[in-house]
LOGUKE-521711 format. One record per residue (C-alpha): residue in three letters; x, y, z. Coordinates in Angstrom, 1 decimal. Layout:
LOGUKE-521711
<'ALA'; <X; Y; Z>> ...
END
This chain:
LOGUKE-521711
<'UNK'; <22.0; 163.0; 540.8>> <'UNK'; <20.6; 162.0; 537.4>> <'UNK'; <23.5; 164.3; 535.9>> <'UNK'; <26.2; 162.9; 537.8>> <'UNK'; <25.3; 159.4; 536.9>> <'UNK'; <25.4; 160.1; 533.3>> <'UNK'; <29.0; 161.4; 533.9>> <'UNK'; <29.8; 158.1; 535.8>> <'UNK'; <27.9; 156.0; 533.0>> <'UNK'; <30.5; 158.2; 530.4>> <'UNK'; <33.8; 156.8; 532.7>> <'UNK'; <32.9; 153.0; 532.5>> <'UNK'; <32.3; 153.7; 528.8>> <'UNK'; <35.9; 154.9; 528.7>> <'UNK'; <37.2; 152.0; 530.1>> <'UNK'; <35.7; 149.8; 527.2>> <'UNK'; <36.7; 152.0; 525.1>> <'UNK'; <40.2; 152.0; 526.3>> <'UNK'; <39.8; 148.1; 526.1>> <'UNK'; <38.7; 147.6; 522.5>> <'UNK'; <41.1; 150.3; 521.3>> <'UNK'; <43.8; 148.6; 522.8>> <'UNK'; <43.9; 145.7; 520.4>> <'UNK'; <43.1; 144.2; 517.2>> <'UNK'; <40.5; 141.6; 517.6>> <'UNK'; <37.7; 143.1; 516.1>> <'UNK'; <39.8; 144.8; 513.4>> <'UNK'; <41.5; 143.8; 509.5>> <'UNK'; <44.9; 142.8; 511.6>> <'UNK'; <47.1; 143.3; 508.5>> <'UNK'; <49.6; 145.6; 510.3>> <'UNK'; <48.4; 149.0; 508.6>> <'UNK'; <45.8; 151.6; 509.7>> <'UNK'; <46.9; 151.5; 512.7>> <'UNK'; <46.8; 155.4; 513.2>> <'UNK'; <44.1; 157.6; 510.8>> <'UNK'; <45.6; 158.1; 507.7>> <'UNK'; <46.7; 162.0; 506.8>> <'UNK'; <46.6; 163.5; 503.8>> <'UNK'; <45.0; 165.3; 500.6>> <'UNK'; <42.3; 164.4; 497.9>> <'UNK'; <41.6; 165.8; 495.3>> <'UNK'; <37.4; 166.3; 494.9>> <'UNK'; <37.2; 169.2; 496.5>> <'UNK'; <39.9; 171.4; 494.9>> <'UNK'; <38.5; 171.0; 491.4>> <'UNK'; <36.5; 168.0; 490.8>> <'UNK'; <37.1; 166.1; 488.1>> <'UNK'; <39.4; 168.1; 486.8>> <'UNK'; <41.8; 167.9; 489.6>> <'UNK'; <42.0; 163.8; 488.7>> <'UNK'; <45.4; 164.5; 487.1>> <'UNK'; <49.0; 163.8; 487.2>> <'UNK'; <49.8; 167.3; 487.5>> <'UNK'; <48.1; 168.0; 490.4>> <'UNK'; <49.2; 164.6; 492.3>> <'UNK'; <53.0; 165.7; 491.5>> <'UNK'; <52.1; 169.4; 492.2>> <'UNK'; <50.4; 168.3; 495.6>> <'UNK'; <52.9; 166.4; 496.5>> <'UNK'; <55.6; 168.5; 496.0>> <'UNK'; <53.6; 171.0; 498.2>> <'UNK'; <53.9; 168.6; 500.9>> <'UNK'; <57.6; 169.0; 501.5>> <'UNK'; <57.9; 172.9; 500.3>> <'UNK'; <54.8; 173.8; 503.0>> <'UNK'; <56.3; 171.3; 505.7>> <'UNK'; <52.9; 168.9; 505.5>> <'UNK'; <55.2; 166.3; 505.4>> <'UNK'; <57.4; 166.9; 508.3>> <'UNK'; <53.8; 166.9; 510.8>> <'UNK'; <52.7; 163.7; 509.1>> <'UNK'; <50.7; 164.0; 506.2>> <'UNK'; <52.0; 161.2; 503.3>> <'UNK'; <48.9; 160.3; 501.4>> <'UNK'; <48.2; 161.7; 497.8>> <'UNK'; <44.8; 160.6; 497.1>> <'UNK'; <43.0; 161.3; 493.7>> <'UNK'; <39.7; 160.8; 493.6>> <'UNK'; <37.0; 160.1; 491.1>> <'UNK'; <37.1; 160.7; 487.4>> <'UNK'; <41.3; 159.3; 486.7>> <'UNK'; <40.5; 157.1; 484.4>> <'UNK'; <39.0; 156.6; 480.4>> <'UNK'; <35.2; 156.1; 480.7>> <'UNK'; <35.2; 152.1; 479.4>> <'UNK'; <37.9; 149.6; 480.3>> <'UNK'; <40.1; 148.1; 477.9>> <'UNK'; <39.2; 144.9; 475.9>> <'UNK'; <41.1; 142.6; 479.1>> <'UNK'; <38.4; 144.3; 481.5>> <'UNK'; <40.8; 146.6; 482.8>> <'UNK'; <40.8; 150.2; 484.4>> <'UNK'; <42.6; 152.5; 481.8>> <'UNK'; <44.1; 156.0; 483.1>> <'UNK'; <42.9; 158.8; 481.0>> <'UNK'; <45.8; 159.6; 478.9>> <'UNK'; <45.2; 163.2; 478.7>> <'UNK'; <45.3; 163.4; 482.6>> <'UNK'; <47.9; 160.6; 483.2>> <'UNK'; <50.4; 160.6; 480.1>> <'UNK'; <53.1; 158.8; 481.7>> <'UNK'; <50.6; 156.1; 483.2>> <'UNK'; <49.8; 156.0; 487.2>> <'UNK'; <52.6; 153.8; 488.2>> <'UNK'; <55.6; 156.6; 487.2>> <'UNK'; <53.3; 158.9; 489.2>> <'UNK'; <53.3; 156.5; 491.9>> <'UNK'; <57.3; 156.0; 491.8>> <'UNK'; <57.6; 159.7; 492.3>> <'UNK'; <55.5; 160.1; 494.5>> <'UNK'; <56.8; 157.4; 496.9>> <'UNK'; <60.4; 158.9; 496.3>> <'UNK'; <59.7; 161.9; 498.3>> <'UNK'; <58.6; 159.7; 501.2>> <'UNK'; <54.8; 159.9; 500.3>> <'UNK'; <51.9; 157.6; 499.4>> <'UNK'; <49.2; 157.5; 496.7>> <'UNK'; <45.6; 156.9; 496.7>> <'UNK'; <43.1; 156.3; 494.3>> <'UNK'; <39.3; 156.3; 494.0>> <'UNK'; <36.8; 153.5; 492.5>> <'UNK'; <33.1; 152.5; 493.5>> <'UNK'; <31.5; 149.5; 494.6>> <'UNK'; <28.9; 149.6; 491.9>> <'UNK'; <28.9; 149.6; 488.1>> <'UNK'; <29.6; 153.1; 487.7>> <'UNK'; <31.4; 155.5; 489.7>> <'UNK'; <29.4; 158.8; 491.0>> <'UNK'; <31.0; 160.6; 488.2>> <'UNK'; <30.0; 157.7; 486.0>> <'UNK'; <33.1; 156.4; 485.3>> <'UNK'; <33.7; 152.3; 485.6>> <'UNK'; <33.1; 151.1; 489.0>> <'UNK'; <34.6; 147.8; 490.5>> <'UNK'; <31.3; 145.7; 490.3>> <'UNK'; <32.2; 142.1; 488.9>> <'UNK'; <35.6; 143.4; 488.7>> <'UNK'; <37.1; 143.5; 492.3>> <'UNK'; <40.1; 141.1; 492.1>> <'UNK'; <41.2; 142.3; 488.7>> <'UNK'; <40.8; 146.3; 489.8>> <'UNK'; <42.7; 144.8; 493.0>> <'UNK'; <45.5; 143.3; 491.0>> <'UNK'; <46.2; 145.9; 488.9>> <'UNK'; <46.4; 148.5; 491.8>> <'UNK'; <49.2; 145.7; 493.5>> <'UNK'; <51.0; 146.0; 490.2>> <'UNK'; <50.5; 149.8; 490.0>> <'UNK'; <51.9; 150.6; 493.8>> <'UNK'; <49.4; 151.8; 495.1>> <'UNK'; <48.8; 152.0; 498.6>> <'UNK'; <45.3; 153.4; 499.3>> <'UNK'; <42.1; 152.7; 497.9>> <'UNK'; <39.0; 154.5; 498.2>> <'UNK'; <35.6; 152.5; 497.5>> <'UNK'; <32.4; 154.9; 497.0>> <'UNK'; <29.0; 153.7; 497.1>> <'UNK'; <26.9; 154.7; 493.8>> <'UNK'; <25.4; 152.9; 491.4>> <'UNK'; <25.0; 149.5; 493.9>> <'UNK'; <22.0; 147.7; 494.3>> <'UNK'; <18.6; 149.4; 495.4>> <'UNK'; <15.1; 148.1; 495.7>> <'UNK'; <13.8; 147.5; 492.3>> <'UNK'; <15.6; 147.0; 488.9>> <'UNK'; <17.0; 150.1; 488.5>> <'UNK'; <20.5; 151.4; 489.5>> <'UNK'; <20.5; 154.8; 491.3>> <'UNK'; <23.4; 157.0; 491.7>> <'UNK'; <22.8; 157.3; 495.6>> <'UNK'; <20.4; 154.8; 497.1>> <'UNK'; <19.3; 156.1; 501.0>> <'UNK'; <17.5; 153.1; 501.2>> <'UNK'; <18.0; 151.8; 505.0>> <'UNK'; <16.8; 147.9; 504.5>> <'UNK'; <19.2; 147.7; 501.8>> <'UNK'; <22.4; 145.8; 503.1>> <'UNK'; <25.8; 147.2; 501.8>> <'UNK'; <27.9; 144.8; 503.4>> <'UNK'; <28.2; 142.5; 500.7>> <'UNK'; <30.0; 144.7; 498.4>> <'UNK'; <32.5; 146.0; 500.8>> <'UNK'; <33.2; 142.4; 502.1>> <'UNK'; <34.0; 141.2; 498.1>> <'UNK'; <36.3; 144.2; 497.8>> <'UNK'; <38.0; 143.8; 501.1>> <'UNK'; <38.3; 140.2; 500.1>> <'UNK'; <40.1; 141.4; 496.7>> <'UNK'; <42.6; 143.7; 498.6>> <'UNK'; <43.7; 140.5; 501.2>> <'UNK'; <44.2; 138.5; 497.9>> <'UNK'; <47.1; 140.7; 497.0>> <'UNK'; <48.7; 141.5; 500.4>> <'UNK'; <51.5; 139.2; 499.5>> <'UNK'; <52.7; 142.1; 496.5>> <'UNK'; <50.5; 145.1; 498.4>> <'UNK'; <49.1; 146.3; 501.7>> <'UNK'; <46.3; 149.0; 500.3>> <'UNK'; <44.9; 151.1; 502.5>> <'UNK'; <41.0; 150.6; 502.5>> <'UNK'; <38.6; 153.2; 502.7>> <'UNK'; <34.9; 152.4; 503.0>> <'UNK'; <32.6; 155.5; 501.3>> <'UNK'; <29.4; 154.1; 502.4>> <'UNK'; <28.0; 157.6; 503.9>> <'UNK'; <27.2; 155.8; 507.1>> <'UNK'; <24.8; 153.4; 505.8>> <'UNK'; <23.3; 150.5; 508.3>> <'UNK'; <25.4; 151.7; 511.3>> <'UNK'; <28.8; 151.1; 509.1>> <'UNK'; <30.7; 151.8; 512.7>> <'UNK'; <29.0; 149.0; 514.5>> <'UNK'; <30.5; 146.4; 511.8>> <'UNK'; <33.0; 148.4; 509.4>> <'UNK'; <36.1; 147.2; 511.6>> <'UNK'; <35.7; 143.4; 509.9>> <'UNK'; <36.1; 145.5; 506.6>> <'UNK'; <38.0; 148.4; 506.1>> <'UNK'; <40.6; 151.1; 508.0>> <'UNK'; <38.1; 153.2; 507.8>> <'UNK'; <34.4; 154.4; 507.3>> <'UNK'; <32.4; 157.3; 506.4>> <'UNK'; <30.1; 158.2; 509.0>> <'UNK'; <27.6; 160.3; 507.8>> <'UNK'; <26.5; 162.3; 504.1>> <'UNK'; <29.2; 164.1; 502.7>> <'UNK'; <30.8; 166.8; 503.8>> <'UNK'; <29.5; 169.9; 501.5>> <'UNK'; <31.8; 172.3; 503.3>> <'UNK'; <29.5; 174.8; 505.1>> <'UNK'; <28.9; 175.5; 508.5>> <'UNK'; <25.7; 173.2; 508.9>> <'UNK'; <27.9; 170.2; 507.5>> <'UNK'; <30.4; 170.4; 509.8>> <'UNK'; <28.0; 170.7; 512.6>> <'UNK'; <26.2; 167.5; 511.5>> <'UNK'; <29.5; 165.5; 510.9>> <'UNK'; <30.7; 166.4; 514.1>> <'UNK'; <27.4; 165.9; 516.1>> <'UNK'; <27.3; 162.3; 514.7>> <'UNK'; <31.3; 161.6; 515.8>> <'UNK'; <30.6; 162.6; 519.3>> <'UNK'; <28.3; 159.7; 520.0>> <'UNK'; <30.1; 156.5; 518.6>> <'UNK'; <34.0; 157.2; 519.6>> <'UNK'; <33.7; 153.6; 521.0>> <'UNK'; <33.7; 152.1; 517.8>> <'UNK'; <37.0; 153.7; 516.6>> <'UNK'; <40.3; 152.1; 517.2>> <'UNK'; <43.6; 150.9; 515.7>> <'UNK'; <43.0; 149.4; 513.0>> <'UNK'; <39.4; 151.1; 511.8>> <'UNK'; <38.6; 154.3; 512.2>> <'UNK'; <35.5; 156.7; 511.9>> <'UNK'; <36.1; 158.8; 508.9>> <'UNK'; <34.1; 162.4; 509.6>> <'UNK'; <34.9; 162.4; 505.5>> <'UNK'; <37.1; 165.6; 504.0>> <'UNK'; <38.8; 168.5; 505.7>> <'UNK'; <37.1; 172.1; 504.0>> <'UNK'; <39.7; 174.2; 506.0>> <'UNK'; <41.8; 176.2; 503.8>> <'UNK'; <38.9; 176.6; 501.2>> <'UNK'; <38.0; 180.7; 502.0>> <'UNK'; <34.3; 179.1; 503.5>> <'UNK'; <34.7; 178.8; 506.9>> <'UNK'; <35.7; 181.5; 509.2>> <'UNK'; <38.8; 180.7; 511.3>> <'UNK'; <37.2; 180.1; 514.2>> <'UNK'; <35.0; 177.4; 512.4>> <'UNK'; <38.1; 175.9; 510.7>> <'UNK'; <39.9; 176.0; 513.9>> <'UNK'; <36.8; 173.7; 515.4>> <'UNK'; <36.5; 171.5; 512.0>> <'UNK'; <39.9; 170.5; 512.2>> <'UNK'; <40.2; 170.5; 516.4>> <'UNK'; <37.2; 168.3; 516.2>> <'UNK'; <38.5; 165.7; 513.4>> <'UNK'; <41.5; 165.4; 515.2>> <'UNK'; <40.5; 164.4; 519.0>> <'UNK'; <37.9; 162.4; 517.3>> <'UNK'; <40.7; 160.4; 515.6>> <'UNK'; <39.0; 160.8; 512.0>> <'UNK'; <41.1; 160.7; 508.9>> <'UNK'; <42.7; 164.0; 508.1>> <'UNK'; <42.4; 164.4; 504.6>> <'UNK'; <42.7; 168.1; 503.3>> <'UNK'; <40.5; 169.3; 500.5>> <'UNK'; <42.0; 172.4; 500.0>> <'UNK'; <44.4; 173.7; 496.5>> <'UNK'; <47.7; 174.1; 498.4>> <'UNK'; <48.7; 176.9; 495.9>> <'UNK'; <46.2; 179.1; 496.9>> <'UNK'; <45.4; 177.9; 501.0>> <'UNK'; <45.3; 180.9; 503.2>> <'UNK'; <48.2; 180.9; 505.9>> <'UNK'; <46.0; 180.9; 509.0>> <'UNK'; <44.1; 177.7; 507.5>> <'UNK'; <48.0; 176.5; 506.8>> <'UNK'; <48.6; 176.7; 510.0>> <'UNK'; <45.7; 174.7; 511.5>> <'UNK'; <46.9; 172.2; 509.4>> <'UNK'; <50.1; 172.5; 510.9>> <'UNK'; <49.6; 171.9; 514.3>> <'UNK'; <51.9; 169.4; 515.4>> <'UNK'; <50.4; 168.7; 518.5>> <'UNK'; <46.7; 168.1; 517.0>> <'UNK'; <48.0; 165.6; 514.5>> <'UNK'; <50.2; 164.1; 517.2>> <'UNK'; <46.9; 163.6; 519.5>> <'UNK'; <45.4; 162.5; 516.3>> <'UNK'; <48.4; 160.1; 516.0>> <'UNK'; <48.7; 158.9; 519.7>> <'UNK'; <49.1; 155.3; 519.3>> <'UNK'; <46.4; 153.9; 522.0>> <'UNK'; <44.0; 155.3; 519.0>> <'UNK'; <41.1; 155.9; 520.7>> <'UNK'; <38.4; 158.6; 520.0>> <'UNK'; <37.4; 161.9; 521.7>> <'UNK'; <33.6; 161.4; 522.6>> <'UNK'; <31.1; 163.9; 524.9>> <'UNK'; <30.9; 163.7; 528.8>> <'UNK'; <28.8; 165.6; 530.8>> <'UNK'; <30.2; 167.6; 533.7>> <'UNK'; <28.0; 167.7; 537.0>> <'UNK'; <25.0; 170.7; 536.6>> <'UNK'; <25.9; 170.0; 532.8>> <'UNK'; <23.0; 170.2; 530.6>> <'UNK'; <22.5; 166.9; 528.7>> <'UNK'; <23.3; 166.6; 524.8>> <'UNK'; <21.1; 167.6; 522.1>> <'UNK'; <20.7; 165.2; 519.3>> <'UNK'; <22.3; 167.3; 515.8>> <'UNK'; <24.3; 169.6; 517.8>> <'UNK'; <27.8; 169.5; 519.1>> <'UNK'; <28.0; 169.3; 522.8>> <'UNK'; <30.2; 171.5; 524.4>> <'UNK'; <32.5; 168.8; 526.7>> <'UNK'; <34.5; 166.1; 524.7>> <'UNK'; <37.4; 164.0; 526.4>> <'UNK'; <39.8; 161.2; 525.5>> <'UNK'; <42.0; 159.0; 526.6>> <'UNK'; <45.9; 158.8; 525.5>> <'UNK'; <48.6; 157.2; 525.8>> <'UNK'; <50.5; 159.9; 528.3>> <'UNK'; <47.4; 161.8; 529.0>> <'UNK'; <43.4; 162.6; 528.2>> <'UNK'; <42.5; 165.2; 526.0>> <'UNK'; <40.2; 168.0; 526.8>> <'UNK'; <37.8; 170.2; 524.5>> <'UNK'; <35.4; 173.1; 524.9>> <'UNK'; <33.0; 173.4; 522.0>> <'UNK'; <31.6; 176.8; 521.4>> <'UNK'; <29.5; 175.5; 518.1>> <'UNK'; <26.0; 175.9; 520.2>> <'UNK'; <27.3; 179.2; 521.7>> <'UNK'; <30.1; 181.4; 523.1>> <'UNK'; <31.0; 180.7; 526.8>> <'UNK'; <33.0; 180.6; 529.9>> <'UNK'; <33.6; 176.2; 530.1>> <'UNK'; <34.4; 174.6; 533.0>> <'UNK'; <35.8; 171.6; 534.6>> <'UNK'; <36.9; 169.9; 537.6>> <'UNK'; <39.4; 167.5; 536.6>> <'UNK'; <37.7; 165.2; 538.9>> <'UNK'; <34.8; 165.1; 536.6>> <'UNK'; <37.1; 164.6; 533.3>> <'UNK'; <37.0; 160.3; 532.3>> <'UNK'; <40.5; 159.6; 532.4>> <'UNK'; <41.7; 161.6; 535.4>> <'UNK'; <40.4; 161.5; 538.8>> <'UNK'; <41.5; 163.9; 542.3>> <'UNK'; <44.8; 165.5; 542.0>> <'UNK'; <46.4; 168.1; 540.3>> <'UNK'; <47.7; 168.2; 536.5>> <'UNK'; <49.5; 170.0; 534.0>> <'UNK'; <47.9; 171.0; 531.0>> <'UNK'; <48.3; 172.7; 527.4>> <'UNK'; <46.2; 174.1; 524.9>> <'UNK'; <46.7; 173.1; 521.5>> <'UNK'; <46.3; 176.2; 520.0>> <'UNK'; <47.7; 179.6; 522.1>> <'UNK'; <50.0; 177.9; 523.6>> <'UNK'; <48.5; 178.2; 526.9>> <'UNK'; <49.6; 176.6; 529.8>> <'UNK'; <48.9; 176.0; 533.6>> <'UNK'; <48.3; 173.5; 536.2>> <'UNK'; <45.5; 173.0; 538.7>> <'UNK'; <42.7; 170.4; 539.9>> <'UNK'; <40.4; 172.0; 537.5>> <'UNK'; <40.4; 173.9; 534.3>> <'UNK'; <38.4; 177.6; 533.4>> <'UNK'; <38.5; 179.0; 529.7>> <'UNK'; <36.4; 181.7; 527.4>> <'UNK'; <35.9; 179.9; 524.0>> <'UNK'; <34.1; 182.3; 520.9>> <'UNK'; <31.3; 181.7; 519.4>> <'UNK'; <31.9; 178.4; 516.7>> <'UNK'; <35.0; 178.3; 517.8>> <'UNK'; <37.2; 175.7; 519.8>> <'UNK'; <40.0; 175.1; 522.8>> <'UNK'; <42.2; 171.8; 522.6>> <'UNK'; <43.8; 170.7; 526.0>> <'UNK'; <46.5; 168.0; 526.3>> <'UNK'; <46.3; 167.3; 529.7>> <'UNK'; <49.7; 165.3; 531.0>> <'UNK'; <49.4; 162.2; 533.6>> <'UNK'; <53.1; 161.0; 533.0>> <'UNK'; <55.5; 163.4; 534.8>> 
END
């Protein structure tokens, strides 16, 4: 009994869920963000040598020869490191001219020409985590010249802020300290120059002070957790952490499980298959970190996989989270529970995680939040698989993944 109540506690969750995801009351209502935002940065190709105009035009090119575009993914994000290492004698942020010798905004002009977007990177302290200017004391002006500069998305780290003490850390873990008054003067900055430009903002907070209990009055999106390094154990952890707070994400502001590492010859397939599957139903931002010159084709294709970003895309926006089937054992806290489900707009999605172990999962739709007695069609994502039934029966490897639309419209 005490199993089958949890499963029934999970249902009325869904229905709040559904409920908060359906609006925008308790998010920036500025018309963007509405969906998680897809695309590439540029950190964990090469660093800070990736901060360049060649590898924006180069990735973005990539977008239309590889077909990234045609699935969905627009934004061209660089990230730390773009610009000179002081600002100019106005206060300004100044483009290293090495790395940008035709300036960001003819970058940005290209870049929109193909149908595309482009990001860029700061930090809510006085120095970047590379230790290059950060936007402390310098919001609207940094905000201003990104409006003038076209830019449409705006990632805002966390290092350098303020700690306990005098000094300035580059990463401060302290939990009493309150980051929300950084990340409210920047979002503040951004509103001021919505009349030129609607940015994009990303909050890079690494899921400080419960950022997904309050992040929706501040940005499209928030990290949720430490970064991700790109190993097995980091996925895990990401993951873990997204499957417990799906009730916070919504149209509007999003849970950001941080960058993709598929395509970067460190995961296996099956693990990239359940990094990806996993980001998706959990409506994170799908931002690939891979050099698209060099990506394996079977991690191409993950990335590819038109009907993962079109759950990801589905426009009630709400999040993939666990449920427990009846005889189910209960989650463990750091470890990804086998059983997520999520509600969409023509159907719920379905997932069997094998990240604790291989297995036979399954389910009696029944049991599923979202669907109820009956019988119903259903999909998975990746074979192709297809059948029909009041329940659902499938062998999923070990770290690996299976992805089921299941359809309630006829």
């Amino acid at each position: 009994m005490a199993v089958l109540s949890t499963a029934k506690l999970f249902s009325l969750g869904y229905i709040v869920h559904l409920t908060l995801a359906s609006g925008l009351n308790r998010r920036l209502d500025d018309g963007i963000g509405l969906t998680p935002h897809l695309g590439w940065s540029s950190w964990n190709v090469a660093q800070c040598d990736a901060a360049s105009e060649r590898y924006a035009l180069d990735t973005a090119n990539k977008f239309v020869e590889l077909g990234l575009r045609e699935v969905g993914y627009e934004y061209v994000n660089i990230d730390d490191c773009w610009s000179l290492r002081e600002r100019d004698s106005s206060g300004n942020l100044v483009p290293d001219p090495e790395k940008w010798p035709n300036g960001i905004r003819a970058v940005v002009d290209q870049i929109h020409e193909l149908g595309l977007k482009f990001g860029l990177y700061g930090c809510a302290g006085q120095m970047t985590c590379a230790s290059f200017p950060g936007s402390e004391d310098h919001e609207v002006q940094d905000a201003q010249l990104l409006a003038s500069w076209d830019i449409d998305f705006w990632k805002h780290d966390n290092c350098f802020t303020p700690c306990t003490g005098v000094e300035r850390p580059q990463t401060c873990w302290v939990s009493s300290v309150d980051t929300r008054p950084w990340y409210a003067t920047m979002r503040d900055a951004l509103a001021s120059v919505r009349e030129t430009k609607h940015i994009l903002f990303n909050i890079c907070q690494w899921g400080r002070n419960s950022v997904w209990t309050w992040g929706y009055d501040y940005g499209h999106s928030w990290r949720i957790e430490n970064d991700n390094w790109g190993d097995w154990e980091s996925v895990v952890r990401i993951a873990a952490r997204a499957g417990t707070i799906a009730e916070y994400s919504g149209p509007g502001g999003f849970n950001d499980l941080d960058m993709l590492f598929v395509g970067n010859n460190i995961l296996t397939e099956a693990q990239e298959r359940l990094h990806f599957g996993i980001w998706a139903i959990a409506k994170s931002p799908l931002v690939i970190g891979a050099d698209l010159n060099t990506i394996p084709e079977s991690s191409l294709n993950i990335l590819l996989n038109q009907a993962l970003v079109d759950i990801n895309q589905d426009e009630l926006g709400a999040a993939a989270s666990y449920f427990v089937p009846p005889g189910a054992p209960e989650p463990v806290a750091g470890e990804v529970y086998p059983y997520w489900a999520g509600p969409l707009s023509d159907g719920v999605v379905v997932a069997f995680a094998g990240a604790s172990g291989a297995g036979t999962f399954s389910v009696n739709f029944s049991d599923v939040p979202g669907l109820g007695e009956g019988s119903f069609s259903w999909r998975e994502v990746y074979t192709g698989e297809e059948g029909t039934g009041e329940s659902l029966s499938f062998d999923v490897a070990q770290d690996d993944v299976a992805i089921f639309k299941i359809s309630t419209t006829s």
